[in-house]
N, C-alpha and C positions, 0 to 999 in steps of 0.2 A: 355509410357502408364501410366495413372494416376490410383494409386495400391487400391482398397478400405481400410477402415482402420474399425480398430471395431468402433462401435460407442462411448463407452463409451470413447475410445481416442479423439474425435474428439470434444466431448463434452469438458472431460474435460483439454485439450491444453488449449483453451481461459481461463478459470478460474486458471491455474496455472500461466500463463503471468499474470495476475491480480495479484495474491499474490505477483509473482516475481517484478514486478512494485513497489512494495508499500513495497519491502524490499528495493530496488534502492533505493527509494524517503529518506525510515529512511538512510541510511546510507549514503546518503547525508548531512541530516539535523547534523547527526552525527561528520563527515568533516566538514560541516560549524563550527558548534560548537569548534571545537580542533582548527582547524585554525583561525579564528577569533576573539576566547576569550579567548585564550594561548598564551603564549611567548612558546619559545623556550628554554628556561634556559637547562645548562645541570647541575646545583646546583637545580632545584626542589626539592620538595619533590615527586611527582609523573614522572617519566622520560617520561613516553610514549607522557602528556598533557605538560607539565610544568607549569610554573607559569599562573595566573591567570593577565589579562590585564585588567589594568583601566583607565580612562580617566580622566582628574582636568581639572574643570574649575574654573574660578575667575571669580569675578562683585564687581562691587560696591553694599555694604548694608548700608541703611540709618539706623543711631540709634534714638535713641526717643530724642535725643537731636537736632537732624537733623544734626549731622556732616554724613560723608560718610567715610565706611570701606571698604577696600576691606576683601574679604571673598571668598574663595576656597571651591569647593567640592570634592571629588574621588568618581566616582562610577563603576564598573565592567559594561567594553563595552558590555556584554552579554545584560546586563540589559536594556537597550537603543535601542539598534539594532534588528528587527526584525527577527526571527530567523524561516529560509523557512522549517514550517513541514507543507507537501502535504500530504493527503494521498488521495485515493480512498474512494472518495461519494458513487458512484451508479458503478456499472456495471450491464449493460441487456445484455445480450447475446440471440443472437435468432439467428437458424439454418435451411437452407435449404439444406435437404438432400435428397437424391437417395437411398432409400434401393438397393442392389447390391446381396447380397446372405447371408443365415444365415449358421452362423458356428457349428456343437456340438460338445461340446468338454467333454473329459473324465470326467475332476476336479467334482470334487462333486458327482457323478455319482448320482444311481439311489435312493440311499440310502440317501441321502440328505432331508434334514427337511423340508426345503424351497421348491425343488422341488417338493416332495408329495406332499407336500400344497396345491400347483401349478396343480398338476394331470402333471406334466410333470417329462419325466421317464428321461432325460439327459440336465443340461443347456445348454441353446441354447443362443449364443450371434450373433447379427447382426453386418454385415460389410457394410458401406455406402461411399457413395463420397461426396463433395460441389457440388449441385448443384445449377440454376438457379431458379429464382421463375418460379411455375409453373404459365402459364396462366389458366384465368377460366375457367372452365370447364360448356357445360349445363348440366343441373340437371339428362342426360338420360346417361351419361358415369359413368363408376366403380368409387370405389373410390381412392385416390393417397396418396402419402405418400409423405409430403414435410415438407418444415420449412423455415424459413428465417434466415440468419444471418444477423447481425447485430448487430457491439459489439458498445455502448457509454459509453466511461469512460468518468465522469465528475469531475473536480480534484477544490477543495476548501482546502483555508487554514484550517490547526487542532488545535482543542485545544492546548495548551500548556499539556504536561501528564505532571502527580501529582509530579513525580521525578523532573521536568524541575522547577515548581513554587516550589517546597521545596527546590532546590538547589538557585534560584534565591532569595528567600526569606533567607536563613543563607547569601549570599552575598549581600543581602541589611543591614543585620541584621552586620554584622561582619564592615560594616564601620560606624556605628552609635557607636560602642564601644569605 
């Protein structure tokens, strides 16, 4: 038999999946980052990343004379490579619930700031289930307590953060010298 839960659980499960998603996603883009634009050195200076990978390329440069040079560049793979940070756009959450039965519970008691406010002598929390959308109703029945869920996450590339362009800028900076 399916247990009712308070509501405020119920609520907020989908929005902590959300947060927890979107720390997945960073420490991913974090993985990518170490694996991708590290060596493995164990002479680093930093042991955990190690060294920092670059890539040369060579071409031919025409000079103003028109002969032809070859000419090399180095630049930090980071730099080039697009680097997957997701995060969470939008999430809507909408809920269809059953109210089931209300709970009162001691905490706070009657003495409670919130609850005078209220004119109510003991919090009262509700326990509900998932349920179906209701069908409509005519105009001549009580009225219902419902909701729809329906979670959409829409997931778009992110800015690059301020840390990511200042690290990427001393590594464009540091092969120009």
């Amino acid at each position: 038999m399916i247990t009712p839960k308070f509501i405020s659980d119920l609520l907020g499960a989908p929005m902590a999946a959300v947060v927890q998603a979107e720390a997945i996603a960073a420490r991913a883009t974090a993985d990518f980052i170490k694996e991708v634009g590290f060596t493995k050195d164990t002479d680093a200076i930093d042991p955990d990343f190690g060294s920092i990978k670059n890539i040369s390329f060579s071409y031919l440069r025409q000079n103003a004379d028109g002969s032809a040079q070859t000419a090399s560049i180095t630049v930090p793979l980071l730099t080039i490579v697009p680097i997957p940070t997701l995060r969470v756009a939008q999430a809507v959450i909408e809920l269809d619930l059953a109210i089931t039965q209300p709970e009162e519970t001691s905490t706070g008691g009657s003495n409670s700031k919130s609850n005078q406010a209220f004119g109510v002598a003991q919090p009262l929390r509700l326990k509900a289930l998932f349920a179906k959308k209701p069908l409509p109703q005519s105009s001549n029945t009580g009225n219902s307590i419902s909701g729809n869920m329906n979670v959409k996450i829409t997931m778009e590339q992110a800015e690059p953060t301020i840390g990511m362009v200042q690290l990427l800028s001393i590594l464009d900076n540091s092969k120009k010298e």
